[in-house]
Backbone bond lengths (Angstrom), bond angles and torsions (degrees), N, CA, C in turn:
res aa  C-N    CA-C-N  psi(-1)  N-CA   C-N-CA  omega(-1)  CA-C   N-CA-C  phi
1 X - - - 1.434 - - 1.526 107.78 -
2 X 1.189 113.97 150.13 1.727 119.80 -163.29 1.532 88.10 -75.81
3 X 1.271 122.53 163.47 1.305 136.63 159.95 1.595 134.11 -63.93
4 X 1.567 80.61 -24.25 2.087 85.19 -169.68 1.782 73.83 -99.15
5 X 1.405 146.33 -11.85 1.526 113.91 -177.42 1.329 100.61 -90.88
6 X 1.413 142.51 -8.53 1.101 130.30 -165.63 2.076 102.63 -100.93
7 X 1.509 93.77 -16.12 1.472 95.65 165.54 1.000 139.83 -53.82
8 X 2.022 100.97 -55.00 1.119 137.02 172.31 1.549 110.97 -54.14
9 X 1.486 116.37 -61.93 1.187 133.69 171.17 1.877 110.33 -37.63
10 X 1.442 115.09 -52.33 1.580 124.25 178.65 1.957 92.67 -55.95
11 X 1.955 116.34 -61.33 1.248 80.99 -163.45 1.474 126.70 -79.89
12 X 1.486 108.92 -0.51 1.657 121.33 164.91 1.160 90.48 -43.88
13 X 1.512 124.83 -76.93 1.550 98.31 -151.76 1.977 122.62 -78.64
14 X 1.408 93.67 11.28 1.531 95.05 -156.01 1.683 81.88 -85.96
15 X 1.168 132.86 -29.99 1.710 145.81 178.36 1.184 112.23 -69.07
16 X 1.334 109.95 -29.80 1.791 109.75 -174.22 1.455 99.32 -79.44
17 X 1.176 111.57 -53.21 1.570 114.20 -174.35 1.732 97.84 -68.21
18 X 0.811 124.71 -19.20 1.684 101.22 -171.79 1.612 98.22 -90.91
19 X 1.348 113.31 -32.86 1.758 137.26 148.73 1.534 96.39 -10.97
20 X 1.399 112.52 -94.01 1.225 118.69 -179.93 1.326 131.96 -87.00
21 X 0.919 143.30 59.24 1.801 161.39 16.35 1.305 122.15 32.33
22 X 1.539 109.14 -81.34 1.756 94.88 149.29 0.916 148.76 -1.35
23 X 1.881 97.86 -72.30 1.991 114.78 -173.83 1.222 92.17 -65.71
24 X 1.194 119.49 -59.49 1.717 122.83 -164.61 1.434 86.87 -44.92
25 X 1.093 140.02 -110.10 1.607 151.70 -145.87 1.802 96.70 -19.95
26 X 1.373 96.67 -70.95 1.477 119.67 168.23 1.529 111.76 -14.39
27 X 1.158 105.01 -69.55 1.353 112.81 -160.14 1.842 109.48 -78.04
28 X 1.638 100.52 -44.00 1.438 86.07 167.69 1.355 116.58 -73.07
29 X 0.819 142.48 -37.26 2.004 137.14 178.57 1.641 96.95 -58.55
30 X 1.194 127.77 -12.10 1.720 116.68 158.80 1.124 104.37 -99.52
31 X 1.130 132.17 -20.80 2.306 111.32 178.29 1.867 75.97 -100.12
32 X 0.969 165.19 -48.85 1.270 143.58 -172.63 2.013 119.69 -36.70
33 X 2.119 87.39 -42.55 1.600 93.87 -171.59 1.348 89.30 -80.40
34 X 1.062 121.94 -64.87 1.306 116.72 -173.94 1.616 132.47 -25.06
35 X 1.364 111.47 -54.62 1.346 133.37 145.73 1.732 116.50 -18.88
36 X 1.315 101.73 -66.13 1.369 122.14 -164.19 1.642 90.01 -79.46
37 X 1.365 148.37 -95.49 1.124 138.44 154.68 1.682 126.33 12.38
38 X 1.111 116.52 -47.87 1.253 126.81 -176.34 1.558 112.28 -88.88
39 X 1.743 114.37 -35.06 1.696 109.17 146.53 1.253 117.94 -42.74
40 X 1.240 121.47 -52.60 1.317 109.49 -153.60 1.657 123.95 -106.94
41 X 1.675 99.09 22.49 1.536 116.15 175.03 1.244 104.80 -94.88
42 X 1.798 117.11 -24.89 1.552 127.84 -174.64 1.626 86.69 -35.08
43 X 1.058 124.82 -59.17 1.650 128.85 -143.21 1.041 102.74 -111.82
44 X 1.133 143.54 19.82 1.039 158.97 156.18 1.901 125.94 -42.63
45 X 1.104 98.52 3.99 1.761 140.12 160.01 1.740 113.12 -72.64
46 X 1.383 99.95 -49.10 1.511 106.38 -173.50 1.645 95.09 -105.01
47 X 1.588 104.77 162.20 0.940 132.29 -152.26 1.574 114.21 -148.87
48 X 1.456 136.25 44.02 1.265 126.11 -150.91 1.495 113.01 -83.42
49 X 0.756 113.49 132.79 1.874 128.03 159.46 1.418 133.79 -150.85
50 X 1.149 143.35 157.78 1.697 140.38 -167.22 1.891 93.66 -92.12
51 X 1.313 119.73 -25.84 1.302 122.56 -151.93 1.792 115.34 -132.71
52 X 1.124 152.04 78.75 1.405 122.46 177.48 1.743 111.43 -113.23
53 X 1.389 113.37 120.16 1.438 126.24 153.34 1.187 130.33 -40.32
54 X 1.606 118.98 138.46 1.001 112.38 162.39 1.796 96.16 -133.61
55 X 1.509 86.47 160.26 1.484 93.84 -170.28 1.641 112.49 -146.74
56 X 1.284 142.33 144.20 1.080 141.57 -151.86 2.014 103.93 -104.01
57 X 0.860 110.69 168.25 1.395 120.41 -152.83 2.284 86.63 -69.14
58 X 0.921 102.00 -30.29 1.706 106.65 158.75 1.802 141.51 -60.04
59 X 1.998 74.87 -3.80 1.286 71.49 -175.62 2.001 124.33 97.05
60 X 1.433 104.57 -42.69 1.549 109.34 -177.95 1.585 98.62 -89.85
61 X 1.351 102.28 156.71 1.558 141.98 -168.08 1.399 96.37 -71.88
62 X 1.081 126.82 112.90 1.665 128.22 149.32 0.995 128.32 -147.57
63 X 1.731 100.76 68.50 1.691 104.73 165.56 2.076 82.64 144.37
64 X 1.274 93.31 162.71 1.407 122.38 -167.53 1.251 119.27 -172.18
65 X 1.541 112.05 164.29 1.350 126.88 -166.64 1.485 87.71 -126.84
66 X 1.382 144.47 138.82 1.327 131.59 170.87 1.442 97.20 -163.57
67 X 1.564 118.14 157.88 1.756 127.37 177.52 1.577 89.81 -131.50
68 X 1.009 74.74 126.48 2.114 91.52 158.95 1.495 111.98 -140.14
69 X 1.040 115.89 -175.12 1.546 128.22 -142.20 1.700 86.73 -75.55
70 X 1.129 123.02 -28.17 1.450 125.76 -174.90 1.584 124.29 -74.97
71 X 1.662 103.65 -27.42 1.246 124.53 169.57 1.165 119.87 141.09
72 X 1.369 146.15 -145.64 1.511 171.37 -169.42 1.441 105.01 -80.88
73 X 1.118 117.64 125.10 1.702 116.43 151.62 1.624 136.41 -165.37
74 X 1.006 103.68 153.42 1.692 100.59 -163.15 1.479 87.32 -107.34
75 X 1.186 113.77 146.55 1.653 125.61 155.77 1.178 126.84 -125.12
76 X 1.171 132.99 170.80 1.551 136.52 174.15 1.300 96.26 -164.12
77 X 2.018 98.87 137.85 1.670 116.10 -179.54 1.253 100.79 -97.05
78 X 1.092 129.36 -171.17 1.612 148.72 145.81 1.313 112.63 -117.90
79 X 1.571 124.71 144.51 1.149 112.15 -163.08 1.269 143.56 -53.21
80 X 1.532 105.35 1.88 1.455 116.20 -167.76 1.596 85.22 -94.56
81 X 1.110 129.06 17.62 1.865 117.53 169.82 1.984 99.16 79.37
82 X 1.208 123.34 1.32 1.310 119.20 160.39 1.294 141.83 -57.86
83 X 1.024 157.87 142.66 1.358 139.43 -154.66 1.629 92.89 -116.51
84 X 0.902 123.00 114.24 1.572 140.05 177.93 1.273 124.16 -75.01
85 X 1.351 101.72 -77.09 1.692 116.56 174.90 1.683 111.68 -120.07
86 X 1.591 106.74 134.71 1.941 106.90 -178.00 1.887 78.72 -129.98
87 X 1.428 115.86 154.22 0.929 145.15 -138.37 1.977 89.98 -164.86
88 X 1.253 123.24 112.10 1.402 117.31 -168.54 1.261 119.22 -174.84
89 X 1.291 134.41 161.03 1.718 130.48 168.57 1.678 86.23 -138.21
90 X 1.413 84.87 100.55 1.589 117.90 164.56 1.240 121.61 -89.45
91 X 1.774 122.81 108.27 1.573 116.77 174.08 1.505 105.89 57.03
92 X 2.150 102.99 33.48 1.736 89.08 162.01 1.864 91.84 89.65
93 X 0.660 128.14 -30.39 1.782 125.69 -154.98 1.810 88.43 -105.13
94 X 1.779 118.09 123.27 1.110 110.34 144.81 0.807 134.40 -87.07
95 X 1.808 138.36 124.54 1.363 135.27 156.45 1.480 134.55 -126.21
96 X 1.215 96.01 172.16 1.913 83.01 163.46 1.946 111.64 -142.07
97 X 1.130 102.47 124.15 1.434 107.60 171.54 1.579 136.43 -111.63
98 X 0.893 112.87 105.29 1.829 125.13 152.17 1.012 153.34 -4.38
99 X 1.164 133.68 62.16 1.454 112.87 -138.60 2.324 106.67 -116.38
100 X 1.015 109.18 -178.93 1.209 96.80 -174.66 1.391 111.22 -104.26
101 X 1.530 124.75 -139.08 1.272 140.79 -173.51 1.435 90.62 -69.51
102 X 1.127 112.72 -71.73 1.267 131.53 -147.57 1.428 128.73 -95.76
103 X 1.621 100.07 30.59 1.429 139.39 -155.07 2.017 121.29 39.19
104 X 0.950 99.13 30.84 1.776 95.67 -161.85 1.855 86.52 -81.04
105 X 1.361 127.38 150.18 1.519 132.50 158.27 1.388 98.42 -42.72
106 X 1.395 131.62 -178.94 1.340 147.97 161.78 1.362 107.35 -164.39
107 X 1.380 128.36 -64.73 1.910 122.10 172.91 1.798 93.47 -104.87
108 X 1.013 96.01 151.63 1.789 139.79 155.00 1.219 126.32 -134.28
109 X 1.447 102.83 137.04 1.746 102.41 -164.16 1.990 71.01 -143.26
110 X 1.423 96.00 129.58 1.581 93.37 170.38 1.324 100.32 -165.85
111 X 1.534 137.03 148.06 1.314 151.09 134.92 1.152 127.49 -40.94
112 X 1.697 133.69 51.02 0.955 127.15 -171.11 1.751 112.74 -61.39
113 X 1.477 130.31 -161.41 1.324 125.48 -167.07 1.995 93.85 -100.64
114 X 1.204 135.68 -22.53 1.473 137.32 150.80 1.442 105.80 -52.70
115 X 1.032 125.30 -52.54 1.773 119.58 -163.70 1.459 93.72 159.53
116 X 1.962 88.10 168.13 1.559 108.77 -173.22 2.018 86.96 -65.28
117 X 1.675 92.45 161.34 1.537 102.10 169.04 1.640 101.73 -155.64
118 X 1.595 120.91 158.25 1.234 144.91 153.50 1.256 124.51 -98.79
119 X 1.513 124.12 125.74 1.299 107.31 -175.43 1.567 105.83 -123.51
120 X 1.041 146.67 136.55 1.565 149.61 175.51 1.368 117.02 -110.81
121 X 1.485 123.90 100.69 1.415 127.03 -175.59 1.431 119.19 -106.52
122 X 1.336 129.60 134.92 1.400 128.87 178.55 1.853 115.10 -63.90
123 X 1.469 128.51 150.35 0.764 151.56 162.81 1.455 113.68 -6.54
124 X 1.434 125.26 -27.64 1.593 135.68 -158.98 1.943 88.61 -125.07
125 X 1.260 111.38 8.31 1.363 108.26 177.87 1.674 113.26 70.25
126 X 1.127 117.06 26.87 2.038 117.97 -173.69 1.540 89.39 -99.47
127 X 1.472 101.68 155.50 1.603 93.78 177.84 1.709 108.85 -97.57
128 X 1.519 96.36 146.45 1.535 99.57 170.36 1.534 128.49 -130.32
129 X 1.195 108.49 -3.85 1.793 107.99 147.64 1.193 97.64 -171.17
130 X 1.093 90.32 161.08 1.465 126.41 171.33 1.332 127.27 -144.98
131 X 1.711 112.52 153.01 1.379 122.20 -161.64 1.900 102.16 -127.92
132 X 0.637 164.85 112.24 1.541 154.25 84.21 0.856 145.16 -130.03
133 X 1.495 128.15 -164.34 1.234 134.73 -169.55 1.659 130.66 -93.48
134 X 1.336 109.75 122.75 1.509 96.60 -158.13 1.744 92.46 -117.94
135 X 0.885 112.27 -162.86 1.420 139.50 179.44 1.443 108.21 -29.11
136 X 1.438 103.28 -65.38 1.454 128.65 -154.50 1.454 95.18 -102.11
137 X 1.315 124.63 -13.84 1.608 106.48 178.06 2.014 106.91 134.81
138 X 1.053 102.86 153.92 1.714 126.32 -173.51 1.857 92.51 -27.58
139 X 1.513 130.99 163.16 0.938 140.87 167.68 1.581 117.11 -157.41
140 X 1.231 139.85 150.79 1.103 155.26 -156.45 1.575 108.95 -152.14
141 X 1.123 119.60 95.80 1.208 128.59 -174.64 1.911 111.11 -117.15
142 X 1.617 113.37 141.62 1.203 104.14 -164.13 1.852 87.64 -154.61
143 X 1.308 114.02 141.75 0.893 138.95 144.96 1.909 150.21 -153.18
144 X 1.161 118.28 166.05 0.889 147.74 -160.28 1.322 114.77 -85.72
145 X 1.385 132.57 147.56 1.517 142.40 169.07 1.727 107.64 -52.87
146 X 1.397 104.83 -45.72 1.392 104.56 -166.39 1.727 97.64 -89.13
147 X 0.711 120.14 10.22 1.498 111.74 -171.47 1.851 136.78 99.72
148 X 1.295 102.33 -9.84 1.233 109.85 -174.25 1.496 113.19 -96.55
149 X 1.464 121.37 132.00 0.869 120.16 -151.47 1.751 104.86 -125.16
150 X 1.072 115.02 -179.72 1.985 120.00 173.95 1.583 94.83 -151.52
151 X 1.415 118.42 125.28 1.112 122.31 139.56 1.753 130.91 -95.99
152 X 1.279 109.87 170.17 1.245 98.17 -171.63 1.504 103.01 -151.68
153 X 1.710 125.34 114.57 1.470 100.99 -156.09 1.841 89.82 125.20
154 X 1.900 84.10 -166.96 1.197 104.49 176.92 1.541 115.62 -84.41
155 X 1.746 118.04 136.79 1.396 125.08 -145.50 1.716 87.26 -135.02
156 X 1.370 120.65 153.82 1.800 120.41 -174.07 1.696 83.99 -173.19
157 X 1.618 84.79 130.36 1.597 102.64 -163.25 1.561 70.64 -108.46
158 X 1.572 118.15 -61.52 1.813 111.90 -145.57 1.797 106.02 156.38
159 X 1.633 95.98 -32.10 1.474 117.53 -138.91 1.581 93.58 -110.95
160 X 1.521 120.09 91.57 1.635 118.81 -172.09 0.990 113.58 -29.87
161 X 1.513 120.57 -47.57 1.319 134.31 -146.08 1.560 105.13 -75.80
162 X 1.206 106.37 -57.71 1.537 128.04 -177.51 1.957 93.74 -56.49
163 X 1.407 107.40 -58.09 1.237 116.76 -175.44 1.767 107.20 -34.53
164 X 1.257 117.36 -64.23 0.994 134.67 -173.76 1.783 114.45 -42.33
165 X 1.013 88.31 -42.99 1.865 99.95 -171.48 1.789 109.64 -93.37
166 X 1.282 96.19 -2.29 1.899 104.14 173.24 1.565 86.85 -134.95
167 X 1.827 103.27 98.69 0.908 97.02 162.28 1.857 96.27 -135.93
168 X 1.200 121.08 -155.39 1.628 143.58 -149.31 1.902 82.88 -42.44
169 X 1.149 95.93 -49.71 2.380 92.80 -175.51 0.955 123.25 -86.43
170 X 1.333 112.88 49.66 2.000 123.34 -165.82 1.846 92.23 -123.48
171 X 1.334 95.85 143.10 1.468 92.64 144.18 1.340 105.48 -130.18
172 X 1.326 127.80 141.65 1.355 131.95 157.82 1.760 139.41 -90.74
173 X 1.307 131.47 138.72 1.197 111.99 164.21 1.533 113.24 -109.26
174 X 1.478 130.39 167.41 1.350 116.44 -162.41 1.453 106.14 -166.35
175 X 1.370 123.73 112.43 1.861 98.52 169.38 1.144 92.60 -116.41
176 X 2.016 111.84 165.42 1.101 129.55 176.10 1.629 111.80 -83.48
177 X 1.393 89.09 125.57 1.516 113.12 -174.42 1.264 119.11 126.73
178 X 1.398 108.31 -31.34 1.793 132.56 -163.37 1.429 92.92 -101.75
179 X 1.211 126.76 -57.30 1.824 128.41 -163.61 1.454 85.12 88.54
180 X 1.639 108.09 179.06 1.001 130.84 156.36 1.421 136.91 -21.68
181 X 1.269 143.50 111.43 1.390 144.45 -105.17 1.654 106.70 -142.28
182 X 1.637 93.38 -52.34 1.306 112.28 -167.91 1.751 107.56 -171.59
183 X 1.602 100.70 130.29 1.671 101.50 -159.41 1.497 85.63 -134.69
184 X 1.455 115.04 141.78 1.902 122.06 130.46 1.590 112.63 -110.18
185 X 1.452 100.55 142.98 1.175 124.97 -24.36 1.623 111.87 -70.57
186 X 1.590 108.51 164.09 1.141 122.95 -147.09 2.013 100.12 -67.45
187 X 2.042 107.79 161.26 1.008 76.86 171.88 1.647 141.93 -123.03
């Protein structure tokens, strides 16, 4: 046999065998991923993260899923990058708040530890009514730019006495500075 075919022939086989070495390696590092992959689809139900984005077909952020030390919350921007609506249980408290153009709150609807409540705030963020339920019973609260106010419901000056006689079937009127103005029943 010639010399250079029996060379050739040595590194034929010295390639085949390193050939199959290869597959082997090959083949286990695919049932290895596979393996590993296939753990971790079991659960593939859950989804964990502290943070998830959302982002609009532009590319910008409007709206999120995020936990902070305070708790849970959902957000949503408007395109001007404003935060509109948060959706959350803050410090234990569920709510969700409203907000405007120009990010100020405007409604709150939350479970405080007294009772569920609604809150409705003007444009400059001052409050101007409110609805719930506290301790002592349903409330209807309303005010005014200048200060004068109407409740309707359960009314709490401070003053037992007074307390006592404005209770859940009172309506009150009231401006700040004046106190209490005019009550049924009277007080």
């Amino acid at each position: 046999m010639d010399p250079d075919i029996q060379a050739l022939q040595k590194r034929l086989n010295m390639l085949e065998k390193a050939n199959r070495k290869m597959r082997y390696l090959g083949f286990a590092l695919i049932l290895g991923t596979v393996v590993l992959f296939s753990a971790q689809c079991r659960n593939s139900r859950i989804l964990e993260a502290e943070r998830f984005i959302l982002k609009d077909a532009k590319g910008e952020t409007r709206g999120g899923m995020l936990l902070t030390a305070d708790g849970p919350a959902l957000e949503f921007s408007d395109s001007n990058r404003t935060t509109r609506l948060i959706l959350s249980v803050f410090r234990n408290t569920p709510n969700v708040v409203v907000k405007d153009a120009n990010g100020t709150g405007v409604v709150v609807l939350a479970d405080v530890p007294t009772g569920p409540g609604l809150m409705l705030y003007d444009r400059s963020g001052n409050p101007r009514a409110q609805l719930d339920v506290g301790n002592s019973g349903p409330r209807l609260y309303l005010e005014d730019a200048k200060g004068f106010s109407t409740t309707v419901g359960s009314y709490f000056t401070g003053d037992p006495v007074t307390d006592n006689k404005l209770n859940a079937a009172s309506v009150v009127l009231a401006a700040k500075g004046l106190g209490v103005f005019w009550s049924a029943p009277p007080r």
